[in-house]
VEXDREN-2710 file (C-alpha; in Angstrom, 1 decimal):
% VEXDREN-2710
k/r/px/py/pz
1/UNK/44.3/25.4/21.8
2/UNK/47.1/22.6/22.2
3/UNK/44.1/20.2/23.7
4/UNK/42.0/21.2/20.6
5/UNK/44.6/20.2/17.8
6/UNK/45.2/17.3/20.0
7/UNK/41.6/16.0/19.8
8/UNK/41.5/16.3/16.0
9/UNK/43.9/13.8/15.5
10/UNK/41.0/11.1/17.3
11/UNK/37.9/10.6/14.7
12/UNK/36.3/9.4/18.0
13/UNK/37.2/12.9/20.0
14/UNK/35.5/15.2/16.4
15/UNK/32.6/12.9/16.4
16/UNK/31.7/13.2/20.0
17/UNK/32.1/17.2/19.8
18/UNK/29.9/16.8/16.8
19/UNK/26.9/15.2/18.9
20/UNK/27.5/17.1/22.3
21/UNK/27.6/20.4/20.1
22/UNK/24.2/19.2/17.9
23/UNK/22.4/18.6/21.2
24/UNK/23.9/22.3/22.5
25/UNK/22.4/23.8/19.6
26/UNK/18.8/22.4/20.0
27/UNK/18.8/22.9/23.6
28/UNK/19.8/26.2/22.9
29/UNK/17.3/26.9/19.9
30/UNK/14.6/24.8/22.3
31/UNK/14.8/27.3/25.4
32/UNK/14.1/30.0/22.8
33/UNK/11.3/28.8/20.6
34/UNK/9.3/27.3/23.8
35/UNK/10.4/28.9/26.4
36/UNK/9.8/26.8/29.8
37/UNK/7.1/28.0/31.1
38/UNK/5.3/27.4/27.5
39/UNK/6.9/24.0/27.4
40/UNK/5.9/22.7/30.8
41/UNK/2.0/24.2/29.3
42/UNK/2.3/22.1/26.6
43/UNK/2.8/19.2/28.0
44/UNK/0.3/19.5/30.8
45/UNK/-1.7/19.4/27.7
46/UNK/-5.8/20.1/28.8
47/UNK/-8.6/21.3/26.9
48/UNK/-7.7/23.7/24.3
49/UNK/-4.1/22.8/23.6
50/UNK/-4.0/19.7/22.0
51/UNK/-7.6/19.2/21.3
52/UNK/-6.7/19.0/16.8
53/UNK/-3.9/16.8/17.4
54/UNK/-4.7/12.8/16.7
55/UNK/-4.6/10.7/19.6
56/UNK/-1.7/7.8/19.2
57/UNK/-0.4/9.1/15.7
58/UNK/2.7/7.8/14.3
59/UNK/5.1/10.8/12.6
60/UNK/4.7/12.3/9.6
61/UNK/7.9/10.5/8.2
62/UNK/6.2/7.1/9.1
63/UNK/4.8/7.8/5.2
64/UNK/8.0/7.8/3.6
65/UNK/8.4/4.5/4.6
66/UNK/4.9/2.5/3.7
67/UNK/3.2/2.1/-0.1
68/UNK/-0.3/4.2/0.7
69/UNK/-0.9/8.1/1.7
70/UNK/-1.2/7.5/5.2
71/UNK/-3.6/10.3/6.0
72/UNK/-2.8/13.8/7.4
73/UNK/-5.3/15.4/10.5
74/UNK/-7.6/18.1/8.3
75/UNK/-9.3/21.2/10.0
76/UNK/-11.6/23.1/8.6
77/UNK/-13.1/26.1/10.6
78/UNK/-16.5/28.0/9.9
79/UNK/-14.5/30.1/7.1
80/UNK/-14.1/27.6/5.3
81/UNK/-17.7/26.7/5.2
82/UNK/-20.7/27.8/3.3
83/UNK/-23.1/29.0/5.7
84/UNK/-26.8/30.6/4.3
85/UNK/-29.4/31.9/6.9
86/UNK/-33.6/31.9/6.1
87/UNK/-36.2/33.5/8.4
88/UNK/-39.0/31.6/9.1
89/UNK/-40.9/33.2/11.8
90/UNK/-41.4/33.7/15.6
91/UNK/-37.9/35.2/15.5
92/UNK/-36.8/32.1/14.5
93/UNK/-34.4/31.3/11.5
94/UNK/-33.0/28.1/9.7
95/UNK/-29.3/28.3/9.6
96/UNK/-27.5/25.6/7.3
97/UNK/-23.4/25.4/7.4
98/UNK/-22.0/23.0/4.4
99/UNK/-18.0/22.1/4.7
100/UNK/-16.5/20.4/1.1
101/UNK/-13.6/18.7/1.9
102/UNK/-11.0/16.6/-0.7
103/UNK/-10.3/13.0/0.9
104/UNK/-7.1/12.0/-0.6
105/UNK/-5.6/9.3/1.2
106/UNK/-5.0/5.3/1.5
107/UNK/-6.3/4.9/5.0
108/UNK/-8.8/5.8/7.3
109/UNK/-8.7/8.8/9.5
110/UNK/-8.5/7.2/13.3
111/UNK/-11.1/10.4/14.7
112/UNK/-14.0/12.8/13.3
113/UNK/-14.9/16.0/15.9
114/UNK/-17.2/18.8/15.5
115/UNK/-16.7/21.5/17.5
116/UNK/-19.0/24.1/18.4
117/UNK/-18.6/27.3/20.4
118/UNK/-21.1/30.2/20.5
119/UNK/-23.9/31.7/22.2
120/UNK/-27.8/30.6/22.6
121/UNK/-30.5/32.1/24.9
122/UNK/-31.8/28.5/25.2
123/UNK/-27.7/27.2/26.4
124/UNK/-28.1/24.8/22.9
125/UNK/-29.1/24.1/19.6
126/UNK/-30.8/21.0/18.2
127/UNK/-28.7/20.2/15.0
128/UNK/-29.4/17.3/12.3
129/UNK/-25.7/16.3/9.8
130/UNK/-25.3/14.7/6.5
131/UNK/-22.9/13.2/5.0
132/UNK/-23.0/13.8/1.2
133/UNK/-20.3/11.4/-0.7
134/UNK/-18.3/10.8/-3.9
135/UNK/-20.7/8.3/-4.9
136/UNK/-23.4/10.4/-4.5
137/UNK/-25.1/8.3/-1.8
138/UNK/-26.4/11.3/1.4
139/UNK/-26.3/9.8/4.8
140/UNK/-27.9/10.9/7.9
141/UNK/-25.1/11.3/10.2
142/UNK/-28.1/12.4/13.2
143/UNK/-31.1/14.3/13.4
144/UNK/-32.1/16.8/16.4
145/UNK/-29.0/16.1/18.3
146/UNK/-28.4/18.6/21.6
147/UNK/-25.6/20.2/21.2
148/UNK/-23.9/23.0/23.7
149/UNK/-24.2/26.0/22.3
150/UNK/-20.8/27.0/24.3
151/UNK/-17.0/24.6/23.8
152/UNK/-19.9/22.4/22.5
153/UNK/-18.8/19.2/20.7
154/UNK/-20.3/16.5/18.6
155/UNK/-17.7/13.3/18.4
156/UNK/-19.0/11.3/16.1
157/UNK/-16.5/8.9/15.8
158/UNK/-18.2/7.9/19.2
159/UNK/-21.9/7.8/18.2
160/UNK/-22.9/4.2/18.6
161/UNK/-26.4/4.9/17.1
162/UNK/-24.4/5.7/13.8
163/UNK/-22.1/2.8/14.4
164/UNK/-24.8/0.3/14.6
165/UNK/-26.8/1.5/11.3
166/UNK/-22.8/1.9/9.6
167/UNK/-21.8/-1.8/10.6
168/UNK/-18.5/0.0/11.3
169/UNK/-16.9/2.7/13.6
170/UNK/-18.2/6.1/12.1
171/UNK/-14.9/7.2/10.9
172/UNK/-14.5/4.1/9.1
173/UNK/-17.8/3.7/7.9
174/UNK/-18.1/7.2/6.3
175/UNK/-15.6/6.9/4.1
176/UNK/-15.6/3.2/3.2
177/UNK/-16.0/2.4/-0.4
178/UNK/-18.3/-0.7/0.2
179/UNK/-19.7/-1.5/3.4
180/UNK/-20.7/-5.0/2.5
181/UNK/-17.3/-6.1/2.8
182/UNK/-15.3/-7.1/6.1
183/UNK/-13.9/-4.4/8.0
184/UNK/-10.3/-5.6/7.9
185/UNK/-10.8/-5.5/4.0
186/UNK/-12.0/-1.7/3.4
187/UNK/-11.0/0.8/1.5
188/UNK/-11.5/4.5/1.6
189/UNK/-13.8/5.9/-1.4
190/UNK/-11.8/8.8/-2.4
191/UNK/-12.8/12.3/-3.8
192/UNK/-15.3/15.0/-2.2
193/UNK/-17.2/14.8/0.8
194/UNK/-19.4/17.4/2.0
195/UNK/-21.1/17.9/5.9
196/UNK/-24.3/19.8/5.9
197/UNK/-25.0/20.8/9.3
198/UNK/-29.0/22.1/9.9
199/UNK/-30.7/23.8/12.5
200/UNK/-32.9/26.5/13.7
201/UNK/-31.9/29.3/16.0
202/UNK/-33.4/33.0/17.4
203/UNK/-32.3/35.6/15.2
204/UNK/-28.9/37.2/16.0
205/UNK/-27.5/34.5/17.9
206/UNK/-26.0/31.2/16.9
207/UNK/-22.4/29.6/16.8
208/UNK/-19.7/32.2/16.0
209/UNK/-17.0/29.3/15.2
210/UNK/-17.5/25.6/14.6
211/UNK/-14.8/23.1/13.5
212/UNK/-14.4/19.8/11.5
213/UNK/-11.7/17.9/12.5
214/UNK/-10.9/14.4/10.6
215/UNK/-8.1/13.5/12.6
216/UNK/-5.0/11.8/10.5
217/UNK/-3.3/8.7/11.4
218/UNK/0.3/10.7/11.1
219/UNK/1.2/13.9/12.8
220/UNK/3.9/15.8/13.1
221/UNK/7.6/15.2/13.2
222/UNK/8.0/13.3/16.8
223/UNK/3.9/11.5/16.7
224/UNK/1.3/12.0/19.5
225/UNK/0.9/10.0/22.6
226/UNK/-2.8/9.1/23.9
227/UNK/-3.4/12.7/25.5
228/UNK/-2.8/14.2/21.6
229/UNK/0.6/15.9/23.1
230/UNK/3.1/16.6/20.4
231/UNK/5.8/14.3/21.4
232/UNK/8.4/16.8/19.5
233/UNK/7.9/19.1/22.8
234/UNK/9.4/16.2/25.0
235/UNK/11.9/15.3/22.4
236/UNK/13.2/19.1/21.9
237/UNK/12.9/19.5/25.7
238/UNK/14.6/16.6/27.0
239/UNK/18.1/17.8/25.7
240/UNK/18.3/21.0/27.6
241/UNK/16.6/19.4/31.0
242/UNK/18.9/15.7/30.1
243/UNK/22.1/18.3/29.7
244/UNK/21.6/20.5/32.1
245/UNK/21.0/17.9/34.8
246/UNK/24.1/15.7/33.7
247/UNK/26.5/19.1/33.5
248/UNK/24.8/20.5/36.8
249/UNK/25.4/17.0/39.1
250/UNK/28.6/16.3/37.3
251/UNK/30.2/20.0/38.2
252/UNK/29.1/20.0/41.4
253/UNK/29.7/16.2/42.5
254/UNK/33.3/16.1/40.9
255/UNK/34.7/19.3/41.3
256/UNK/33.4/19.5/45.0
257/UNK/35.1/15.9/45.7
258/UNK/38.1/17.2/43.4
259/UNK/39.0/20.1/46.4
260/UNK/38.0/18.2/49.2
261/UNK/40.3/15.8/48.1
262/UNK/43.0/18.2/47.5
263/UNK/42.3/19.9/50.9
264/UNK/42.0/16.3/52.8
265/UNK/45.2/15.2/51.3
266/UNK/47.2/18.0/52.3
267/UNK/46.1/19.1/55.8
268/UNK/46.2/15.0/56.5
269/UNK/45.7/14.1/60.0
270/UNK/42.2/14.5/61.1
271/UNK/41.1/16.3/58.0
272/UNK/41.9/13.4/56.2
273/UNK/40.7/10.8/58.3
274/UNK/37.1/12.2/58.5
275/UNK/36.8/12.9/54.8
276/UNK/37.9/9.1/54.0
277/UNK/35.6/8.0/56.7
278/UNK/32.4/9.9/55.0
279/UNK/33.1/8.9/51.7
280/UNK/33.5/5.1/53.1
281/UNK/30.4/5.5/54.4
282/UNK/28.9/7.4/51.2
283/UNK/29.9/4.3/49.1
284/UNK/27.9/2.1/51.4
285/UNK/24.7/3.6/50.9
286/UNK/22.1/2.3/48.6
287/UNK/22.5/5.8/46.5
288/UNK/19.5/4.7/44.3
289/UNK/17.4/3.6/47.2
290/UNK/17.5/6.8/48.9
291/UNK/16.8/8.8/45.5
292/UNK/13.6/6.4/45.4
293/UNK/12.7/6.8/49.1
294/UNK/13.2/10.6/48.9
295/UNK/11.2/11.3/45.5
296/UNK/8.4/9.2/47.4
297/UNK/7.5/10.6/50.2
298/UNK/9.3/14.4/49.9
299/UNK/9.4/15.4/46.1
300/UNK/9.8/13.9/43.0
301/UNK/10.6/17.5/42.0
302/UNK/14.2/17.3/39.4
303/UNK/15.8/20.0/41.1
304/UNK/15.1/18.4/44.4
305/UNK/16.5/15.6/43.0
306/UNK/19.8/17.4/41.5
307/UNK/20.9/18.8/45.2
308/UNK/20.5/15.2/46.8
309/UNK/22.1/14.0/43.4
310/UNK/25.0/16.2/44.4
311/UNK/25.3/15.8/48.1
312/UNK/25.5/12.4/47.9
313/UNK/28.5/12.8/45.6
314/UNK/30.4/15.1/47.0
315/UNK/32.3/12.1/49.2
316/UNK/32.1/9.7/46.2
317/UNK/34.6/7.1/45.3
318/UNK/36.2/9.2/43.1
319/UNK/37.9/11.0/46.5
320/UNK/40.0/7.9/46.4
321/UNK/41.6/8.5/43.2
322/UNK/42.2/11.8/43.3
323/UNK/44.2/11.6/46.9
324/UNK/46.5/9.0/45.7
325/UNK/47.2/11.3/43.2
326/UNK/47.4/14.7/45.9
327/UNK/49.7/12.3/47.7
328/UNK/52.2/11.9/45.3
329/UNK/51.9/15.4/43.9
330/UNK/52.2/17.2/47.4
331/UNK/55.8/15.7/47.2
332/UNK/57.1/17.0/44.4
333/UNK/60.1/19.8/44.6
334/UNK/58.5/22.9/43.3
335/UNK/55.5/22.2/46.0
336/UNK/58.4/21.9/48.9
337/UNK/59.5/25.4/47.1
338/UNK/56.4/26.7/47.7
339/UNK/56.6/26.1/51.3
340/UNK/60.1/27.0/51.9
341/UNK/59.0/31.1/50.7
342/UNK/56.4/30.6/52.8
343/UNK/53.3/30.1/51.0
344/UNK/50.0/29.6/52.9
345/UNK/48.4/25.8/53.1
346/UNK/45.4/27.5/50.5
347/UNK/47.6/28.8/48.4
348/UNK/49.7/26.0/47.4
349/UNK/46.5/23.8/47.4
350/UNK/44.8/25.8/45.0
351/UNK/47.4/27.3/43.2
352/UNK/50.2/24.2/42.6
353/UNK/48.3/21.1/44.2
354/UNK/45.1/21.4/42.3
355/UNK/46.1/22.6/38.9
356/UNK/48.7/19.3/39.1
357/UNK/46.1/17.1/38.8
358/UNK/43.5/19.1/36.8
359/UNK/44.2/17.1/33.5
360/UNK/42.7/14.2/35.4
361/UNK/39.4/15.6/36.4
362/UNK/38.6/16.3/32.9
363/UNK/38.1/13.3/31.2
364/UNK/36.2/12.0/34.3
365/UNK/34.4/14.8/34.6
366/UNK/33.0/14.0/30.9
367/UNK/32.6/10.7/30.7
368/UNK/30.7/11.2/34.5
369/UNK/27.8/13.1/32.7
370/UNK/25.9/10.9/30.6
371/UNK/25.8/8.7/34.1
372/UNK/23.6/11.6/35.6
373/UNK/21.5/11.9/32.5
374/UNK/21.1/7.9/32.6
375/UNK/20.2/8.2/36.7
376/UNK/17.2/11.0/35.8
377/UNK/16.4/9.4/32.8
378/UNK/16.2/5.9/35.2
379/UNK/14.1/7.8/38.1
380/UNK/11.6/8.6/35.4
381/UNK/11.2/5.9/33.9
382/UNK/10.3/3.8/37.5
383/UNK/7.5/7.0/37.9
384/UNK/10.0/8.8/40.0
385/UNK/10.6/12.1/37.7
386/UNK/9.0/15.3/37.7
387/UNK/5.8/14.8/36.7
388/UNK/5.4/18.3/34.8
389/UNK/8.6/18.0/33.2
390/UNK/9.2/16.6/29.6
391/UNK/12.1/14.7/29.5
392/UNK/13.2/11.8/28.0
393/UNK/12.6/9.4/30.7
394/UNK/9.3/10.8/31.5
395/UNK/8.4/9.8/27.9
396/UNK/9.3/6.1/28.2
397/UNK/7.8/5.6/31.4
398/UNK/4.5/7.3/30.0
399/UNK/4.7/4.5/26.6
400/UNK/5.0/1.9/29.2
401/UNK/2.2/2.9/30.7
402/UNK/0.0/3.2/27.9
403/UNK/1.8/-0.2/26.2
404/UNK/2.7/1.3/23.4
405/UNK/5.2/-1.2/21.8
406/UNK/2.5/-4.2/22.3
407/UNK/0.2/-1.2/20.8
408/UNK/3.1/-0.7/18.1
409/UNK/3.2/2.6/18.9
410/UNK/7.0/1.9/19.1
411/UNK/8.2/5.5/17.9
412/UNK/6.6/6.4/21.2
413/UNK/9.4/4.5/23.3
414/UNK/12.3/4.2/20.4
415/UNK/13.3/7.7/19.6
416/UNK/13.8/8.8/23.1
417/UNK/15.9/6.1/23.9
418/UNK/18.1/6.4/20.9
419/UNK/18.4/9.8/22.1
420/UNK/19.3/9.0/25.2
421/UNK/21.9/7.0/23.6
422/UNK/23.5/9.1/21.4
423/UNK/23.9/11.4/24.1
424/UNK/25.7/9.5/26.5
425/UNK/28.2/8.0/23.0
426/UNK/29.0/11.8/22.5
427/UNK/30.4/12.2/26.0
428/UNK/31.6/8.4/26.0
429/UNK/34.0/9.3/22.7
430/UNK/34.5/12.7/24.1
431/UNK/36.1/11.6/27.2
432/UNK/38.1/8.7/26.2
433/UNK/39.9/10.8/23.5
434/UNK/40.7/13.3/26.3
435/UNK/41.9/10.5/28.7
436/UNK/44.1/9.6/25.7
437/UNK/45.5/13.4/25.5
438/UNK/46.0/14.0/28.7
439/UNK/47.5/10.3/29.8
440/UNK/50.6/10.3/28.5
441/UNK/50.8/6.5/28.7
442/UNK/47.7/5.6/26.5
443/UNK/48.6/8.1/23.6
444/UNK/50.4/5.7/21.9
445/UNK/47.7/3.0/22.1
END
C-alpha cells in the first residue's frame, strides 16, 4: 500500500498503470469474447469466414475524416429479395429473384459477389442478370451463364466480357453516372438499383439461399487485409499473446537469474565460479541468431520460442548486478545473526538474502517486459512468428508483404505499431517511477 501512495505522487508512474491496466482489460475481455481457439479460426480465415468482408478496406472511422460517404459493404440475402415462380412445362419452371437496393454513397464499392448455394439434379443452373438503374437505363449484366448450383458464385466484378462492353471494371461501371467520361473522373449515380436474376429450373429444386454482396471500401473498426480478415481480431489478440509473452519471459528469465544469483553469491567457491562462467558465456552468444536459426529449422511455434526465450536468460547479464548486490548484502549484521543461531545456507538465502534486494528486481523486472514483447513482435516481423497466431508483429510482417503503405493501406502497418508502442511507454513510465521509489538516491531527482 506504501508503494502505491508512493507511485501517485509520479504522473509518469498513474499514467503507465493507466495503459498497462487498459491493455489488461482488453486482453481480459478478448480471451472471453473470442476465445483462442475461435481466434486462431478466424484468422486462418478460408472459405466461409471472411467471404462478406472487403478485401483491403480501410476502417470505418477512415469516414470521419474525408468530405464523401465512403461506402459501407451491403448484403442482401434471398429474404430480402422478391422471388415469383411460373410453370412452363416438362417439369420445368421459370424462377425470377429481383433484389432493390438504396446506393447512397460518394464512391465506388471496390467488389460485387453473387453467391449461390442450393441443389440441382443437373449440378447447375444457366442464369441471365440485369441491372435496372436510377436513370432508368436496364443492362444486361450476362445471359445463360453456368452457375454451380452448390457454394456456387458469380463475381462479377471479374467478368471481363462485361468489362469490355462497360469500358470500366464492373463495379465501377454499374454505378457510374456517365460512362463517357474518364474513369479517374466518375461519379456514382445515386438512388435505386435493382438485380433481376432469371432462369429455368425442374420443379422443387433450385437455390435455397443466394446473396448480393456490394462490397464497401470501409469495414469495420481495425480495416481488412487482402484475405478479407478483420484486422480487429489481430489487434484485440495481440495484447493478451504481446502480454502474456513479455510477463511469461520476463518472470521466468529475471526471477530465475535473481536466485541463482543469490544462491551463486552465497555458496561462492565453485558455485560461483560456474554460474559467472555460463552467464559469460550466455552474453557471448548471438541470442537473436540462435532464435532465428531455431524458429527455422525446429519451430517457429511462440511457445517454443518462450522456453528458448527463457533459457537463454536465465544466465543473463543481469546475474552481474544482482551478485554485487548479494555481495554486499551477505555482509550485513543481521545476516551474520542469522548464522550465529544457526540458520541453514537456504534459509538465510531465501529468507534475509533475497528479500534484501527484492526492491531491485522490481523495476527491472518491468521495464524488462516490453523488451520480450519487442523480441516476438521482431521474430514476426522477419517471418519468424507463429504462423497461426495473430499478433502484432505477425500483422506488420503480413503489410509488408502485401506493400501496403506503397498501397496506402497504411492503417494496415500503423495501428499495430502504435500499439506496440504504447505498450512498451506503459511499462517504460511504470518502471522508472518504481526505480524512483525504491532508489532512495534518485527520489529527490
Amino acid at each position: 500500500m506504501r508503494t502505491l501512495r508512493e507511485l501517485r505522487r509520479y504522473p509518469s508512474a498513474v499514467l503507465g498503470l493507466s495503459i498497462i491496466g487498459v491493455f489488461i482489460i482488453v486482453s481480459i475481455v478478448t480471451v472471453i469474447a473470442i476465445p483462442y481457439d475461435e481466434g486462431i479460426r478466424l484468422w486462418r480465415g478460408g472459405p466461409g469466414v471472411w467471404d462478406y468482408n472487403a478485401r483491403r478496406a480501410a476502417p470505418v472511422w477512415f469516414d470521419w475524416f474525408t468530405p464523401d460517404r465512403l461506402p459501407r459493404t451491403m448484403v442482401m440475402y434471398l429474404d430480402d429479395a422478391t422471388m415469383t415462380k411460373e410453370l412452363i412445362g416438362d417439369g420445368m419452371e421459370q424462377v425470377e429473384i429481383m433484389f432493390d437496393l438504396e446506393y447512397p454513397y460518394d464512391g465506388f464499392p471496390k467488389e460485387f459477389t453473387l453467391f449461390f448455394n442450393g441443389n440441382l439434379s443437373a449440378g447447375q443452373a444457366n442464369l441471365s442478370f440485369y441491372w435496372w438503374r436510377p436513370d432508368g437505363q436496364v443492362i444486361t449484366v450476362a445471359q445463360n451463364r453456368s452457375i454451380r448450383a452448390i457454394q456456387g458464385r458469380y463475381p462479377i466484378s471479374q467478368d471481363m466480357d462485361l468489362r469490355d462492353r462497360l469500358g470500366a471494371p464492373p463495379h465501377v461501371g454499374l454505378f457510374a453516372e456517365d460512362l463517357d467520361v474518364k474513369t479517374t473522373e466518375m461519379k456514382p449515380l445515386k438512388g435505386d438499383y435493382r438485380m433481376v436474376i432469371e432462369g429455368e429450373m425442374p420443379v422443387g429444386e433450385g437455390f435455397h439461399q443466394v446473396e448480393m454482396v456490394i462490397y464497401g471500401r470501409v469495414e469495420g473498426w481495425g480495416g481488412t487485409d487482402h484475405l478479407r480478415r478483420d484486422l480487429i481480431v489481430g489487434l484485440l489478440w495481440g495484447a493478451p499473446i504481446g502480454l502474456i509473452f513479455g510477463v511469461v519471459a520476463a518472470v521466468g528469465a529475471q526471477v530465475s537469474t535473481f536466485v541463482l544469483a543469490g544462491i551463486g553469491t552465497w555458496f561462492g567457491g565453485k558455485v560461483d565460479f560456474t554460474f559467472r562462467r555460463l552467464t559469460e558465456l550466455n552474453m557471448i552468444l548471438p541470442f537473436l541468431a540462435i532464435l532465428i536459426m531455431i524458429a527455422h529449422l525446429y519451430s517457429p511455434s511462440i511457445w517454443v520460442i518462450l522456453g528458448i526465450v527463457i533459457a537463454l536468460n536465465v544466465f543473463s547479464a543481469s546475474y552481474l548486478t544482482y551478485r554485487a548486490m548479494f555481495l554486499q548484502a551477505k555482509e550485513l549484521p543481521y545476516i551474520e545473526a542469522a548464522q550465529a543461531y544457526g540458520a541453514g545456507s537456504f534459509r538465510i538465502i531465501f529468507t534475509y538474502l533475497l528479500p534484501r534486494a527484492l526492491p531491485i528486481l522490481l523495476p527491472q523486472f518491468v521495464m524488462i517486459i516490453p523488451t520480450f514483447v519487442f523480441l516476438e513482435a521482431t521474430l514476426a516481423v522477419l517471418g519468424l512468428g507463429d504462423p497461426i497466431l495473430p499478433t502484432w508483429g505477425k500483422m506488420i510482417n503480413d503489410a509488408q508483404q502485401c506493400s501496403a503503405m506503397y498501397m496506402g493501406q497504411y492503417y494496415w502497418m500503423v495501428l499495430p505499431s502504435i500499439l506496440l508502442m504504447t505498450v512498451g511507454l506503459g511499462f517504460a513510465l511504470l518502471g522508472f517511477s518504481l526505480d524512483r521509489v525504491f532508489n532512495p538516491r534518485l527520489r529527490e531527482l
